[in-house]
C-alpha positions in Angstrom: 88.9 87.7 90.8 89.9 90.8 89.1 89.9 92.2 85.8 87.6 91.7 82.8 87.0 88.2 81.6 89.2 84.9 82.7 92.9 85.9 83.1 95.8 83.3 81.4 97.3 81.0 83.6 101.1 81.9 84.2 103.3 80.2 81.9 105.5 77.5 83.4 108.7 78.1 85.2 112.0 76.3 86.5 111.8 76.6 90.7 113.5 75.2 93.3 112.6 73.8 97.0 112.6 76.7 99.5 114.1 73.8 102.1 117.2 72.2 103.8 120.7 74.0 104.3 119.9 77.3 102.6 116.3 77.7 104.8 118.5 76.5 108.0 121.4 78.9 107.3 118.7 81.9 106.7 116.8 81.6 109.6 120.0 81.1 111.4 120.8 84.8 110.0 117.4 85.9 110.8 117.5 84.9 114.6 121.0 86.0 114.9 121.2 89.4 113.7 117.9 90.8 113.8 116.8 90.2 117.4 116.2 88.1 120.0 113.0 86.5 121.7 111.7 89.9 121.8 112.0 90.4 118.5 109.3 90.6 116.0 108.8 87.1 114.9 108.8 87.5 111.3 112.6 88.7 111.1 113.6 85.6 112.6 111.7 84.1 110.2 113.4 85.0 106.8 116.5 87.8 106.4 113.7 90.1 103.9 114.5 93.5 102.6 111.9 95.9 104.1 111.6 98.1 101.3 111.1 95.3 99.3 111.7 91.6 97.3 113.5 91.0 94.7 112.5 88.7 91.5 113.0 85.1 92.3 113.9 84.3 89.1 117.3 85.6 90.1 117.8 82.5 92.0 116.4 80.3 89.2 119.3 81.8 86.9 122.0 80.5 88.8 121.0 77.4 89.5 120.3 76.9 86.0 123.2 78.1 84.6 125.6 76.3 87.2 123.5 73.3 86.7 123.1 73.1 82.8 127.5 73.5 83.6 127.8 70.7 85.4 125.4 68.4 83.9 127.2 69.1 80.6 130.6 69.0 82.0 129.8 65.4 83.5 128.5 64.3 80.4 131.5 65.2 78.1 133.6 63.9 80.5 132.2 60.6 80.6 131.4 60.3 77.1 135.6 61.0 77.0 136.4 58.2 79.3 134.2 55.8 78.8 132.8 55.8 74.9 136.8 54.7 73.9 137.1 51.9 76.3 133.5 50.5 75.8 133.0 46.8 73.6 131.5 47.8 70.1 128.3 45.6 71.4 127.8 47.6 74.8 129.0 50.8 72.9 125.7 52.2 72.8 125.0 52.2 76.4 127.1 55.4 77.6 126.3 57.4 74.5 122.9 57.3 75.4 123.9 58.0 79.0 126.1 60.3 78.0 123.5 62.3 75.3 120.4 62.0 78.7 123.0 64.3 80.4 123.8 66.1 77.9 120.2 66.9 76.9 119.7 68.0 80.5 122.2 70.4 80.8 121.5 72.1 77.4 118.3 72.1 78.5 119.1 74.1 81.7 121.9 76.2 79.8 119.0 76.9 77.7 116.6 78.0 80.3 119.2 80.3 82.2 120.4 82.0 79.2 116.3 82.6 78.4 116.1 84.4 81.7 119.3 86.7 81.3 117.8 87.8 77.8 114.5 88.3 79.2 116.1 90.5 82.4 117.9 92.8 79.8 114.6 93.5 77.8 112.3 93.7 81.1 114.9 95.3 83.5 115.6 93.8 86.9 111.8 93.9 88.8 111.1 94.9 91.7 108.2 95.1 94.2 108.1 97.6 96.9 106.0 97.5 99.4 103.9 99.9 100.6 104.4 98.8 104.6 106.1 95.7 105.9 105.2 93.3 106.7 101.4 92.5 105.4 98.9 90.8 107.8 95.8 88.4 107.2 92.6 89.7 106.7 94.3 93.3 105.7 95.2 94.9 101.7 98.7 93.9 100.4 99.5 97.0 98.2 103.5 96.9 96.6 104.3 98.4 93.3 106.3 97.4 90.9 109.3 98.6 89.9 111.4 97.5 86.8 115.0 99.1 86.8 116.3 99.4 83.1 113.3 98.0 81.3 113.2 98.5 77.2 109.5 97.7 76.7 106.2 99.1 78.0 103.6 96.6 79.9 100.9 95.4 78.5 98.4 92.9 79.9 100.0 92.3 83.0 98.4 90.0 85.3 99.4 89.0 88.7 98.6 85.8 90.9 99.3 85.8 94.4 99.7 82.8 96.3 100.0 80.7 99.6 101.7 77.5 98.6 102.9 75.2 101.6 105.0 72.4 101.3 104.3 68.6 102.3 106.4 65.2 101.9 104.8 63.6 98.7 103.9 60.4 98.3 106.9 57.7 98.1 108.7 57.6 94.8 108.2 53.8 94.3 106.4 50.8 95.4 106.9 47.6 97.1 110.6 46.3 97.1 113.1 47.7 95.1 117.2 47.5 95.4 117.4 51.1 95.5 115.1 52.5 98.4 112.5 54.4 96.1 109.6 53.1 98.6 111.0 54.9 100.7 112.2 58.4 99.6 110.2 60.9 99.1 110.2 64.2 98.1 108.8 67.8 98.7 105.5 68.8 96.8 104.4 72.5 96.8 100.3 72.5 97.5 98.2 75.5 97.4 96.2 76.7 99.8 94.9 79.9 98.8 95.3 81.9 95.5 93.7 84.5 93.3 94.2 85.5 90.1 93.5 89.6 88.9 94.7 91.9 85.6 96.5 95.1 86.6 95.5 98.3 84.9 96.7 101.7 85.5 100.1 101.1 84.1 101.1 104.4 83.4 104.6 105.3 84.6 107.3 103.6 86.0 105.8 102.2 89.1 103.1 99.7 89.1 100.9 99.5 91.7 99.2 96.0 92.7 96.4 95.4 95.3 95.6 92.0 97.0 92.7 92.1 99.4 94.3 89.3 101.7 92.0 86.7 103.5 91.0 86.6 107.2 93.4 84.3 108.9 90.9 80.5 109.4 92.3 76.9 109.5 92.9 77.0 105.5 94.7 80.3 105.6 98.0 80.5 107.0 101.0 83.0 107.4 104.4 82.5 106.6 106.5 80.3 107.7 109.8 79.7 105.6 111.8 78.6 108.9 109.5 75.8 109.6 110.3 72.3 108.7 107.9 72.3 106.0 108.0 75.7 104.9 104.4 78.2 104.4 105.3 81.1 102.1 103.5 83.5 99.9 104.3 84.3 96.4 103.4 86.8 94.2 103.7 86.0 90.2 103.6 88.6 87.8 103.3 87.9 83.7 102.6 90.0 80.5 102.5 87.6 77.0 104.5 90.1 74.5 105.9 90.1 71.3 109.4 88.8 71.7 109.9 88.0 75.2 107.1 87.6 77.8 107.7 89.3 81.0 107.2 87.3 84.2 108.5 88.1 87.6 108.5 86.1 90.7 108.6 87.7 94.4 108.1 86.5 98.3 105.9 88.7 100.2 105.6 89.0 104.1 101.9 87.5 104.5 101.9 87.0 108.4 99.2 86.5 111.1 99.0 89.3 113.2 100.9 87.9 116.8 98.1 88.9 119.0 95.7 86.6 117.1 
């Protein structure tokens, strides 16, 4: 670990599986339009921006946003239809379905709208990296970069991260008319992880320094294109007064191919 003391833990945030049609549809890209078998494997691995990611929480905006809008949409419309027409003894039954989805998609609205007024106080982040893409066992150096921020860092820490994802364990148990037994659903685990502060903010780039670990059987590169996806993230957070800042970005973390 770096830094002075035991850094905070990074606050909570809305995220949402790196799977299915959108990981299908992006590799797709990848194998398409960036090479062929010959190619470096990594760009058929994930469309990424060489010079750099940007924040994830981008992402998290919109589906929030369209979300909390449907959610709420739904529930009005409901409530509409069905409160009218329901027995004054079963009355109570849609309006509290009707307030559950309602709750929900305030909730969402809330987040998203959080987010929007945390980007125009913070700026849009950045990471650049220094060299692309970053192998086990080697530094991961990027520097941060924060396009129309109002507010000065202080007490940034960053987190970086390999999290792989794995089918969790089924959502119910024994018989049930629904199928829960059955269903499951994807659980993000982490397998490697380390925690520093960042000093040495001084100007408008932010420079941040990972020694990576040597590639073993617990250490793994990326691997968004696989059917369970391996991806590292890199978290960045500063408590301020006001707004906290926290950023979210994908790095390139591969195995160099001749190992």
């Amino acid at each position: 670990m770096g830094g002075e003391g035991q850094p905070p833990s990074p606050p909570a945030r809305v995220t949402s599986p790196r799977g299915g049609v959108a990981r299908g549809l992006a590799a797709w890209w990848g194998r398409t339009s960036q090479g062929g078998p010959g190619a470096e494997p990594w760009l058929a691995d994930h469309p990424w921006r060489r010079q750099g990611a940007l924040d994830e929480s981008g992402r998290e905006v919109r589906n929030a946003l369209l979300g909390g809008g449907l959610l709420t949409a739904v529930a009005a419309a409901a409530a509409a239809i069905f409160l009218p027409r329901a027995p004054a003894e079963l009355v109570l039954v849609p309006a509290l379905v009707s307030g559950a989805f309602l709750a929900g998609g305030f909730w969402f609205l809330a987040v998203g709208v959080l987010t929007v007024l945390r980007r125009a106080r913070h700026g849009v982040p950045e990471v650049r990296f220094v060299r692309f893409p970053y192998f086990l066992g080697e530094p991961l150096e990027v520097a941060l970069v924060r396009e129309g921020a109002q507010v000065r860092l202080v007490g940034l820490h960053a987190r970086l991260c390999c999290i792989e994802e794995r089918w969790g364990a089924p959502l119910g148990q024994g018989s049930d008319p629904v199928g829960l037994a059955t269903r499951r659903r994807l659980e993000r685990v982490e397998r490697w992880s380390e925690t520093r502060a960042v000093h040495g903010i001084f100007g408008a780039r932010v420079p941040i320094r990972f020694d990576l670990p040597a590639p073993g059987p617990g250490v793994l590169g990326t691997a968004l294109s696989a059917e369970l996806p391996r991806y590292w993230e890199l978290e960045l957070w500063a408590e301020l007064p006001g707004l906290d800042f926290q950023a979210v970005f994908l790095v390139p973390v591969y195995q160099r191919p001749d190992r």
